[in-house]
VOGU-3710 file (C-alpha; in Angstrom, 3 decimals, decimal comma):
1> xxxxxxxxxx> -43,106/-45,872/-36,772  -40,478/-45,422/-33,911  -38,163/-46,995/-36,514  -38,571/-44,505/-38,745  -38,708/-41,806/-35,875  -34,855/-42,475/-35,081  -33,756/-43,120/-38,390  -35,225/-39,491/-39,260  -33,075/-38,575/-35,804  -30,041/-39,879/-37,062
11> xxxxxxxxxx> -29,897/-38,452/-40,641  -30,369/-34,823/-39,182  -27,973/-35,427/-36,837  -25,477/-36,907/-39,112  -26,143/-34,325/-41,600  -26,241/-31,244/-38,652  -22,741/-32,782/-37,921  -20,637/-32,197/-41,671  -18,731/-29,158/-41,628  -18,831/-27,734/-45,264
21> xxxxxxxxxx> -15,406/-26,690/-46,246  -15,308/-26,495/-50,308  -13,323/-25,108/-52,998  -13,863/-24,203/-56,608  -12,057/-22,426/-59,668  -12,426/-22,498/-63,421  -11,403/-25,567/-65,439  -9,656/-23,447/-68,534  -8,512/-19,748/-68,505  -5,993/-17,814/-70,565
31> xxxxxxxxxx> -2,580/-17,109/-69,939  -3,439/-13,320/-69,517  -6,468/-13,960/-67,652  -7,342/-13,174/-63,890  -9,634/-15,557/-62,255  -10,696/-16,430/-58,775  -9,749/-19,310/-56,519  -12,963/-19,551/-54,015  -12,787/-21,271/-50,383  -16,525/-21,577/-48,480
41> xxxxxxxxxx> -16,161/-22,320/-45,245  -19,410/-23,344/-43,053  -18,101/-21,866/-39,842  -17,297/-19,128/-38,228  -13,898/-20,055/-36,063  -11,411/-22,708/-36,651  -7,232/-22,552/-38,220  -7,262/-22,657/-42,372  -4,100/-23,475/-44,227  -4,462/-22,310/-47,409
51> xxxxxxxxxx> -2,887/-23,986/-50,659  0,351/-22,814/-52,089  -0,006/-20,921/-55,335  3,518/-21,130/-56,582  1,950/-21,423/-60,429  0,385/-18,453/-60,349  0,939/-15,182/-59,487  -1,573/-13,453/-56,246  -3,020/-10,497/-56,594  -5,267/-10,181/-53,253
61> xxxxxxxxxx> -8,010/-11,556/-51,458  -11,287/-10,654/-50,239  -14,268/-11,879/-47,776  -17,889/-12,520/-47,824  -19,784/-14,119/-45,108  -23,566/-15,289/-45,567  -26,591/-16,767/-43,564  -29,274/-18,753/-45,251  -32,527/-20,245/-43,067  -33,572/-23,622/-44,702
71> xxxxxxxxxx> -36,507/-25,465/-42,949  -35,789/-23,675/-39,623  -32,353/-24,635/-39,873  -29,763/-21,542/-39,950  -26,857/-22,058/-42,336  -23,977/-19,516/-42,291  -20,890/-19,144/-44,108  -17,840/-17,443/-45,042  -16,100/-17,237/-48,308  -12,828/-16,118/-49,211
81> xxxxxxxxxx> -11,993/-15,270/-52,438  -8,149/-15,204/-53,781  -7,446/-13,492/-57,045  -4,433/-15,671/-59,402  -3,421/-15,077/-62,928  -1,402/-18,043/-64,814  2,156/-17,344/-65,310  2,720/-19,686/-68,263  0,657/-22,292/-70,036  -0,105/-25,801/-69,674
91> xxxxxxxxxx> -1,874/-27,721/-66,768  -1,125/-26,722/-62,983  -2,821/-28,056/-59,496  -3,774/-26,293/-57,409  -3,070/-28,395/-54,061  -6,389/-28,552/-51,321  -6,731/-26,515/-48,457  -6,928/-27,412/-45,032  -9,224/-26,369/-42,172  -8,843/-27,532/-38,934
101> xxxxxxxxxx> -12,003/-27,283/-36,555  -12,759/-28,731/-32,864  -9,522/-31,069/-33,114  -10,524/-33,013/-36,400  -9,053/-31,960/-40,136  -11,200/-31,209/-43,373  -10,014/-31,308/-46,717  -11,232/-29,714/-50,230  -10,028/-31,512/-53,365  -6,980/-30,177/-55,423
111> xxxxxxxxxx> -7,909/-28,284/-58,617  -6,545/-28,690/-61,922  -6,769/-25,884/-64,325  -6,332/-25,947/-68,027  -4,116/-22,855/-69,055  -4,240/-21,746/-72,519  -2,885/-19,114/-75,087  -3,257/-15,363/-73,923  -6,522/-13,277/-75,384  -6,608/-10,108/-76,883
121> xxxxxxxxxx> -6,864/-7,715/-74,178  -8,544/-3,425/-74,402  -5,498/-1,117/-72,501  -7,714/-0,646/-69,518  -7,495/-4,935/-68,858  -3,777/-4,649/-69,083  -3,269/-1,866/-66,613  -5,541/-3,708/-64,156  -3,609/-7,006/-64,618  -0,338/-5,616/-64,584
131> xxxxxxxxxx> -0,843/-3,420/-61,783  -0,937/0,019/-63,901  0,278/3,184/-61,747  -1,646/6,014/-63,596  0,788/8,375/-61,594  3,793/7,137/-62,598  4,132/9,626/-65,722  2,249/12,458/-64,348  4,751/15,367/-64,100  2,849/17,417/-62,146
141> xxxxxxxxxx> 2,996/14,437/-59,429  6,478/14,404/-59,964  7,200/17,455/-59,029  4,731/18,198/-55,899  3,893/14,856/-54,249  6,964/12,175/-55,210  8,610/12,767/-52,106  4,953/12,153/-50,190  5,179/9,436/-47,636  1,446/8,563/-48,507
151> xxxxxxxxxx> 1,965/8,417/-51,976  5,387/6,578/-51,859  3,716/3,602/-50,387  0,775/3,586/-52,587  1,712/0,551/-54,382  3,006/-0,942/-51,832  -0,075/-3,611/-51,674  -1,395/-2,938/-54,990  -1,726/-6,484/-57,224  0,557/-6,720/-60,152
161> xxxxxxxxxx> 3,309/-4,459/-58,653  3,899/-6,227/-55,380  3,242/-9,697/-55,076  2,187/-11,637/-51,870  4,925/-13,686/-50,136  3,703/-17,338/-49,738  3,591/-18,839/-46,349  6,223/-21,141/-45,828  7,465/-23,263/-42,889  9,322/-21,639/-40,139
171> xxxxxxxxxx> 13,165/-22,689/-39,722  14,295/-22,491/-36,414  16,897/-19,742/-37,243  13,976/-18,004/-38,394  12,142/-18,343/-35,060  15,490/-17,552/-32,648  15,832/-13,923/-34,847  12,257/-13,174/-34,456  12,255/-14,136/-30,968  15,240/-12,043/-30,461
181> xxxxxxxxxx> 13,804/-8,942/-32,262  10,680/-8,764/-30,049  12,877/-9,000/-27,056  15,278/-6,442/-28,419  12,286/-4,673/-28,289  11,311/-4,370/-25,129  13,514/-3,263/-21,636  12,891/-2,737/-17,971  14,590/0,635/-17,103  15,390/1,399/-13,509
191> xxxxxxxxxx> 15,939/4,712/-12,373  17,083/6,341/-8,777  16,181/9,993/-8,058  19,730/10,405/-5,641  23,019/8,546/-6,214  24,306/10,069/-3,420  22,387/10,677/-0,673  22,986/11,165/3,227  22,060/7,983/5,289  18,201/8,518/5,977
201> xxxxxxxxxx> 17,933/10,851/3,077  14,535/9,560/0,805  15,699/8,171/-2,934  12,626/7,422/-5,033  13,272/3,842/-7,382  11,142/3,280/-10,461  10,610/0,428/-12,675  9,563/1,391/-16,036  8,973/-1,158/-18,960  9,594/-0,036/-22,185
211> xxxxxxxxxx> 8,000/-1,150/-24,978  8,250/-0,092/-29,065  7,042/-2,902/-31,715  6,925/-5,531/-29,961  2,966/-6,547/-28,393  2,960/-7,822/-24,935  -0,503/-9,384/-24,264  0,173/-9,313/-20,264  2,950/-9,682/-17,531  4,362/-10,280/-13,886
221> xxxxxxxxxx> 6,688/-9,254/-11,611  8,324/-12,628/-10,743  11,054/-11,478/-8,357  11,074/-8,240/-6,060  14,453/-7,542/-4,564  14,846/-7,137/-0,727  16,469/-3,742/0,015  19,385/-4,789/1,685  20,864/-1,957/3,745  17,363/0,252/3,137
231> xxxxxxxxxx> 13,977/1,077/5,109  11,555/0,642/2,330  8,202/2,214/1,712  5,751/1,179/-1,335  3,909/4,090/-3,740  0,787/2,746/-4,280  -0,811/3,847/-7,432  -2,431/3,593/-10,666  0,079/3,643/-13,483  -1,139/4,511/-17,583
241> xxxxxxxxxx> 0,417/3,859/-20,358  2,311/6,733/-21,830  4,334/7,581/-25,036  7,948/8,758/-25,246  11,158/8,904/-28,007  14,321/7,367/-27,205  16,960/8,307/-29,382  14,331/9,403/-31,895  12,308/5,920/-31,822  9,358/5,735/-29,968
251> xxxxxxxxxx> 8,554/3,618/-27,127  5,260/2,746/-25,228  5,487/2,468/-21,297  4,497/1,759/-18,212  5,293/2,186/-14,759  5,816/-1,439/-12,419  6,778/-0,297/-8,919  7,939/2,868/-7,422  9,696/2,831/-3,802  10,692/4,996/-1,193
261> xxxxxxxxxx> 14,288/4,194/0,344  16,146/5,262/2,967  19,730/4,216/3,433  20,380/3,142/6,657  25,062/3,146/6,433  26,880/4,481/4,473  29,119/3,141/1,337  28,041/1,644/-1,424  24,746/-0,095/-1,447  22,982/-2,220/-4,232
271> xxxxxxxxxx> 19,539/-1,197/-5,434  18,647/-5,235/-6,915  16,615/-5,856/-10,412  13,520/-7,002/-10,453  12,637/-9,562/-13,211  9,201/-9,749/-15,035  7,599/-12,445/-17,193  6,045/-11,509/-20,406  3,144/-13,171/-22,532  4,483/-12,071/-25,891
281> xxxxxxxxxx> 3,198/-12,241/-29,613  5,938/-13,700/-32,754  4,649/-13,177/-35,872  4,950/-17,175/-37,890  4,551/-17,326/-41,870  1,277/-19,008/-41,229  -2,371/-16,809/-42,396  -5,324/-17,098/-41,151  -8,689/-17,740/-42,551  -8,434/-13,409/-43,933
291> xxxxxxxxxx> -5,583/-13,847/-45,435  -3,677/-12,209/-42,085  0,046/-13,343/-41,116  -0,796/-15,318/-38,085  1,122/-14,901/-34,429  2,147/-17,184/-32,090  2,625/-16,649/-27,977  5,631/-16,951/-26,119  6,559/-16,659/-22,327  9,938/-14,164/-22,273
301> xxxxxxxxxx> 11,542/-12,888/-18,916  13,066/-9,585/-18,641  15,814/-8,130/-15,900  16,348/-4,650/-15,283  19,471/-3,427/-14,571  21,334/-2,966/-10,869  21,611/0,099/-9,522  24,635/1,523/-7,337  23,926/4,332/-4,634  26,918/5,475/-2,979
311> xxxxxxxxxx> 25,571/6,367/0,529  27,301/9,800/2,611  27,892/9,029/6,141  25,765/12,224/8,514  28,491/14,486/9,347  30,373/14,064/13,354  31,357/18,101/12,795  28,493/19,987/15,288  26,224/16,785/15,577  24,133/17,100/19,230
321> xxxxxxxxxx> 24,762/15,260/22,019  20,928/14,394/21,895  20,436/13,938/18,404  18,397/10,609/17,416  18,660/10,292/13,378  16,326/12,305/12,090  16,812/13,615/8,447  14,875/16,281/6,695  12,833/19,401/6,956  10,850/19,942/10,338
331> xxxxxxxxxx> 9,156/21,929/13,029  8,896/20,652/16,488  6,266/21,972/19,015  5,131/21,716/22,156  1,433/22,247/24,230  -0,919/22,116/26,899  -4,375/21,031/26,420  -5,030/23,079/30,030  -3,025/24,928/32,549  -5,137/25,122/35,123
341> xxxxxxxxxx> -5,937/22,072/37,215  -6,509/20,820/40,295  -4,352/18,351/42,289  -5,308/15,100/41,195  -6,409/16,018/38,165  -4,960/15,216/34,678  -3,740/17,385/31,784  -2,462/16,410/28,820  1,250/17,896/27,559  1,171/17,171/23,258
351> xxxxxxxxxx> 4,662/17,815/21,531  4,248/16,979/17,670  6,653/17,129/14,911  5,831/17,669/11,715  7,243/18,043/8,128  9,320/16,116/5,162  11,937/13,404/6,208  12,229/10,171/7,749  9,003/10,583/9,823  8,326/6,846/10,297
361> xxxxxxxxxx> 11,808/6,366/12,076  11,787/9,446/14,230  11,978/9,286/18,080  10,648/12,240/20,504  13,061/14,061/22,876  12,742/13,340/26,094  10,033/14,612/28,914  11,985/15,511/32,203  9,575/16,980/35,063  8,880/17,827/38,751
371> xxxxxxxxxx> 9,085/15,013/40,974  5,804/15,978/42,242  4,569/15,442/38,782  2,899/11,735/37,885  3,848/10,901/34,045  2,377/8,460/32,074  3,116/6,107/28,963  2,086/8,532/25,813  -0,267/7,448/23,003  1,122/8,008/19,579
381> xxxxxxxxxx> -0,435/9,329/16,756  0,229/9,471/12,823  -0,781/11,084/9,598  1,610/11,135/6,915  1,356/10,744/3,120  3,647/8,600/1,072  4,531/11,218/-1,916  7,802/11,080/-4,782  9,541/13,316/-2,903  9,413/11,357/0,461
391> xxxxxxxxxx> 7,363/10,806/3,629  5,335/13,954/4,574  2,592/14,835/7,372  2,931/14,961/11,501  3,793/12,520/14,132  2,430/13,381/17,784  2,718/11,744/21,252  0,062/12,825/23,742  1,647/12,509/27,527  -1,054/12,233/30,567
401> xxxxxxxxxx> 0,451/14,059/33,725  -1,578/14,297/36,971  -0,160/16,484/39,663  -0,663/14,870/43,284  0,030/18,794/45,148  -0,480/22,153/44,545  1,782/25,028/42,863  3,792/26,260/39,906  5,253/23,195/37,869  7,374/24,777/34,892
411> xxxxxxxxxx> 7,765/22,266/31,643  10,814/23,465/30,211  14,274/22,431/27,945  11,654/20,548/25,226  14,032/20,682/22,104  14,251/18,598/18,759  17,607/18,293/16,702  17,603/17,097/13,303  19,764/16,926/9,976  18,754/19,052/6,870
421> xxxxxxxxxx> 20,956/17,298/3,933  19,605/20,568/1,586  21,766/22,944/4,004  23,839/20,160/5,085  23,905/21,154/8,482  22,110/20,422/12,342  19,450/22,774/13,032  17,638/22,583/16,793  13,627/23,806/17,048  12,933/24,122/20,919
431> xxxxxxxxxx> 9,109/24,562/21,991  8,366/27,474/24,152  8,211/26,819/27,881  5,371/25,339/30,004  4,036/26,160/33,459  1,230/24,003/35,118  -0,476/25,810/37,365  -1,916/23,317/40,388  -4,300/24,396/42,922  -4,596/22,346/45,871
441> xxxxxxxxxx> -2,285/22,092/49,214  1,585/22,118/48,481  3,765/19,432/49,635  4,922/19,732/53,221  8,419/20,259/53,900  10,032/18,976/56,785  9,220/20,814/60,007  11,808/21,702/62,467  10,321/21,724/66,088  11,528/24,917/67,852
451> xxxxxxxxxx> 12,069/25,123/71,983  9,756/27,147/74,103  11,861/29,811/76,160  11,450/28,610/79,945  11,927/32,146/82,110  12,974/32,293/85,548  11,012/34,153/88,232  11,690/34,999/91,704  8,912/35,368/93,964  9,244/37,474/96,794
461> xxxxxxxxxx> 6,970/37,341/100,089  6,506/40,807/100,024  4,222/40,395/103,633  7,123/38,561/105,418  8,968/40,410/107,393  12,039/37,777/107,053  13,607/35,555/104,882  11,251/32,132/105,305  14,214/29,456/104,669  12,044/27,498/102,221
471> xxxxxxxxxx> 13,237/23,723/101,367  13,179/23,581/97,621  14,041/20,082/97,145  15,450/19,750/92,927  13,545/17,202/91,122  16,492/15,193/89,166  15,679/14,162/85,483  17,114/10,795/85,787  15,138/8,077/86,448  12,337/9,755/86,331
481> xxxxxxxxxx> 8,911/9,379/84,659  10,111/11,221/81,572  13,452/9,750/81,537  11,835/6,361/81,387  9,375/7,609/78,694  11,966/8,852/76,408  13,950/5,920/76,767  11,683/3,021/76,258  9,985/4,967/74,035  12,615/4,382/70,872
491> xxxxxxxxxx> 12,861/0,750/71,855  8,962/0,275/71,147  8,894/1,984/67,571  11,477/0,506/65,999  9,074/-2,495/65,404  6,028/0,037/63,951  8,999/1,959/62,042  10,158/-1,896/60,456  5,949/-2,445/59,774  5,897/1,288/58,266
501> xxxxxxxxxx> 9,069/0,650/56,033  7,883/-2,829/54,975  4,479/-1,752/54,053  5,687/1,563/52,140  8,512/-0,603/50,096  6,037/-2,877/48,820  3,914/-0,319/48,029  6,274/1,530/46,000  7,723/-1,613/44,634  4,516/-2,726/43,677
511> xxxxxxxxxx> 4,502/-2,002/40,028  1,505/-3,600/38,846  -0,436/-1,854/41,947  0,645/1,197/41,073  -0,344/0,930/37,337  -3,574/-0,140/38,616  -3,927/3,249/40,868  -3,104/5,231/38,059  -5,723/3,643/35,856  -8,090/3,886/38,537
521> xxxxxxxxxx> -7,874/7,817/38,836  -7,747/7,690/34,714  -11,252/5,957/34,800  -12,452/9,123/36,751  -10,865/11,478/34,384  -12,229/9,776/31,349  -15,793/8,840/32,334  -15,271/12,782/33,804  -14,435/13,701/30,002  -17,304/11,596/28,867
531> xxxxxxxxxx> -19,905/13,177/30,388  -18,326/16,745/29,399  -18,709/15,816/25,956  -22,049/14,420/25,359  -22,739/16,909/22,547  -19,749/15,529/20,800  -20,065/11,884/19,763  -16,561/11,441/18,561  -15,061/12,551/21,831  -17,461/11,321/24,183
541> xxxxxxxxxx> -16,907/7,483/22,672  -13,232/7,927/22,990  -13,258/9,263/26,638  -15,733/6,428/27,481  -13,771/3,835/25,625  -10,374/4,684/27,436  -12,230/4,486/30,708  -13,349/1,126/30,064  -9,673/0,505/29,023  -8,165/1,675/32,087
551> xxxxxxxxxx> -11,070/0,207/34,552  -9,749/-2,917/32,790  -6,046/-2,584/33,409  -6,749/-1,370/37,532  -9,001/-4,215/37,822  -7,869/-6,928/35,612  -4,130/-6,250/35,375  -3,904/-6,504/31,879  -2,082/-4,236/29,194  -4,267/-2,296/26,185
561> xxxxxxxxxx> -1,978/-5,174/23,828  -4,414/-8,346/25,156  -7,319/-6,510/25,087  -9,988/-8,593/23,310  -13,673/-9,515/23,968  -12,699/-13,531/24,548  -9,880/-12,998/26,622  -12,170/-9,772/28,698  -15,149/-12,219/28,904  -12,934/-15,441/30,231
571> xxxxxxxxxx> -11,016/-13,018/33,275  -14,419/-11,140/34,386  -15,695/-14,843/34,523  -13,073/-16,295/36,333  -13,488/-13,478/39,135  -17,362/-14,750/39,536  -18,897/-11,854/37,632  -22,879/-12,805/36,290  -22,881/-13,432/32,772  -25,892/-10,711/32,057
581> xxxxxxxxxx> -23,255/-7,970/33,519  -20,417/-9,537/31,507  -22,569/-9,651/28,117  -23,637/-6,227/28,368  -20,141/-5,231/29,217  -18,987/-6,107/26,045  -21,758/-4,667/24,343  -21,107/-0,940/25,875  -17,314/-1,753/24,868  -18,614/-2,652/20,902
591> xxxxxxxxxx> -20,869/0,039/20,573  -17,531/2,227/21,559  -16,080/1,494/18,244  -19,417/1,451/16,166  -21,003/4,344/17,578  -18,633/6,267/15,852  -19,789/5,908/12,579  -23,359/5,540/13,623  -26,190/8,362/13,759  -26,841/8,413/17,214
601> xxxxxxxxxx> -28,493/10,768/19,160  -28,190/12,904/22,039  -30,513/10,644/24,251  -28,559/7,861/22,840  -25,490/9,155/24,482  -26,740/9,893/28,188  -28,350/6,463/27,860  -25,034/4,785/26,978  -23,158/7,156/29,529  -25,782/6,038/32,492
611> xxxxxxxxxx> -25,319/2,471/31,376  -21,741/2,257/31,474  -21,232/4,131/35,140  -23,900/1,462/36,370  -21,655/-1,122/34,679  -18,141/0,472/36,363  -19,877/0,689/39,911  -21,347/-2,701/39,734  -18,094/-4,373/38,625  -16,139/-2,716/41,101
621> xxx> -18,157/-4,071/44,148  -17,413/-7,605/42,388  -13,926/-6,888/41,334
//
């Protein structure tokens, strides 16, 4: 029984395993006589050569596909169906097609077919067979629809008036031209919006591929250029397909890269080609299993073209003393965020520029105030937009100034020079003028003892009746207790005035001390801020987050740059603080940045502003 079990097994299997690949045709027809030349195919996929017909003359083909269900078992085929008429008598082969499935080949067997005398035929069999054009007589059609581009080509794949070309080997001249053709037919254009700009004047470089009958089934930029002699900025950006005419034949394309440059020297400078690889399709005098002229891929690469800008130097005629090399359209400005304050206190002095030009490679005039003034590093801030005419938006630097003594502190000669290559000329924007008005004690000046008028009086005995001779013995200054006083005195603070000038040298010289005393009056401004701003989550995070920044740098000595939780965690340790206070440092310092984007709520806030002046005051008895 299991015998038969596997024997059963194998049969199906052998039988589940034959591809059926057939043909079939008539044995006899007449010279006159269409018949059909029938392939069926059991599957769906796979390369068919078909026979050559060079015996008989083609008049089309057609396709039928089929599924039959036998004992559970689905069957499915296709059949094509080629139409042939004889084109003289006698016997002719017709040679067997061949399929080519999964890596193995099937044949069918070659046909022979007896052709014999032509039969009487009716009219209407003749004009079928011999392609009839029922127009081709019709005056009326003569006279309005000849000349009709629909109607010209109506015969164009008729049977009987235009035969099929048989497939036929490829030579390898053939291949080179048609290789050549589809390249001919495609071109990377490169295109500049300014030949000849002003150094740090924006030109805008595209990359366009251009495509007309050629199909390209996919591609990649294989070599960008560097921009030798440029600052470069990429357009990012979705790019469609789009239709155009060239010279009156139309083209498909598509745009590969667009850049912003600006020229950094003058003279000539070289915008490179880029070169792109291309998956194209050749046509090949091969058809498929429809009867379709079959393509082949090939790997092409492309080059566009090299550009030549010829770069204007900026002109020396009127240029500033002060100007810094910025080209473009802009407006400068200037702005406290208070002024009123009291000594010690910190405002915060904004001066923004904003506009078209070369934005990224700008530099702010320079901040000259009071003495009595305390500047600080400024914090830079961006928003610009990368558009096809150039860079556009705002660049600001916010300065921190805290006054150490009272009074009137004007801001003043704030002033921004730049190039505008549309007028050609310099053009200056000065901000208005600042005052900063401090209340607190002004600086003493240095005070100028003045001498007490000693008057002389005569005293006169006005009892006496004579002249007492009295003897008024003159006390002499030298050597006495004053004299000694003032003379020693010098000699015994020289050493306190040698202490005094030691002690305020290093002080002054004492860089990283006196970074950390600024920070340390920051912390009070910002954890100040913070609590001004609980209703405002955006600004109370930030004002708590640069007091944690600056508590860092007075305590810990190190720059906003090395800031990270590993590095924070590893100092506080080495300086003995508990891990409990160090872990829920960092946490207050990570809920800074998440916060932000979190829905938190007022209680929230005053519980995170209580937590982190615990933290400050606890580290600061450690630290």
């Amino acid at each position: 029984m299991k015998k038969i079990i596997v024997l059963i097994l194998f049969v199906n299997y052998f039988a589940s395993a034959q591809v059926k690949f057939e043909a079939s045709a008539p044995k006899a027809v007449a010279l006159n006589q269409q018949f059909k030349y029938t392939l069926t195919i059991g599957v769906n996929s796979g390369e068919l050569k078909q026979p050559s017909f060079d015996d008989f003359n083609y008049y089309g083909s057609s396709q039928s596909s089929g599924i039959k269900v036998i004992n559970s078992t689905v069957e499915r085929t296709t059949t094509l169906s080629y139409t042939l008429m004889p084109k003289k008598q006698g016997t002719f082969t017709i040679p067997a097609a061949v399929l080519t499935y999964k890596g193995k080949t099937y044949k069918t067997k070659s046909l022979k077919i007896q052709v014999g005398k032509p039969k009487k035929q009716t009219q209407q069999q003749n004009n079928r067979n011999q392609g009839y054009d029922p127009f081709a007589n019709d005056p009326f059609f003569q006279q309005f629809f000849a000349n009709d581009p629909f109607f010209r080509n109506r015969n164009k794949h008729r049977p009987g008036i235009q035969q099929r070309q048989q497939s036929k080997p490829q030579t390898p001249e053939e291949k080179a031209a048609l290789l050549k053709h589809v390249k001919d037919e495609i071109f990377i254009a490169t295109t500049v919006s300014k030949t000849n700009p002003y150094i740090n004047e924006a030109v805008l470089v595209t990359y366009r591929l251009y495509v007309s009958e050629a199909s390209i089934l996919d591609y990649t930029i294989k070599s960008f250029p560097e921009f030798e002699g440029f600052w470069s900025q990429d357009i990012k950006g979705q790019y469609r397909v789009q239709q155009t005419d060239i010279d009156g034949k139309p083209y498909r394309y598509v745009t590969l890269k667009q850049m912003l440059l600006y020229p950094q020297k003058a003279g000539k400078l070289k915008i490179k080609p880029i070169t792109v690889n291309m998956m194209v399709q050749v046509p090949t005098n091969q058809l498929d299993i429809f009867g379709r002229r079959q393509m082949e891929q090939k790997e092409i690469s492309q080059k566009s073209s090299t550009k030549i800008v010829q770069v204007k130097p900026l002109p020396e005629a009127g240029k500033p003393i002060d100007f810094s090399g910025a080209v473009g359209q802009f407006d400068f400005s200037a702005q406290l965020n208070k002024n009123q304050l009291k000594a010690g206190d910190a405002a915060d002095l904004y001066l923004k520029i904003q506009g078209q030009g070369n934005l990224k490679l700008l530099s702010f005039p320079e901040v000259k105030l009071p003495t009595d003034l305390e500047i600080y590093e400024p914090e830079k801030q961006e928003q610009i937009k990368t558009t096809l005419q150039g860079l556009k938006g705002a660049i600001q630097q916010k300065y921190t100034i805290v006054p150490e003594y009272g009074g009137k502190f004007p801001i003043q000669n704030l002033s921004f020079t730049y190039f505008d290559p549309k007028q050609e000329k310099y053009i200056r924007k000065e901000a208005q003028e600042l005052v900063l008005n401090v209340a607190g004690k002004p600086k003493e000046n240095s005070v100028i003892p003045k001498k007490d008028a000693t008057e002389t009086a005569l005293v006169f005995h006005k009892n006496a009746t004579t002249l007492t001779v009295v003897n008024t013995k003159k006390t002499t200054f030298f050597k006495s207790q004053l004299f000694w006083i003032l003379l020693l005195t010098p000699f015994g603070l020289i050493p306190m005035l040698l202490l005094f000038k030691q002690k305020r040298d290093a002080y002054y010289n004492d860089v990283e001390g006196i970074k950390a005393r600024k920070a340390s009056r920051l912390v009070k401004k910002y954890l100040n801020e913070a609590r001004k701003n609980k209703n405002n989550k955006e600004a109370f995070y930030e004002a708590l987050e640069r007091a944690y920044h600056n508590f860092l740098k007075s305590k810990l000595k190190i720059e906003t740059s090395d800031f990270s939780q590993d590095k924070i965690a590893e100092l506080l340790a080495e300086r003995k603080v508990s891990q409990e206070l160090i872990t829920r440092f960092i946490a207050s310092l990570t809920s800074c940045d998440m916060a932000r984007y979190s829905p938190f709520t007022s209680a929230d806030i005053d519980k995170e502003y209580k937590n982190a002046a615990e933290i400050i005051t606890q580290l600061n008895k450690m630290l």
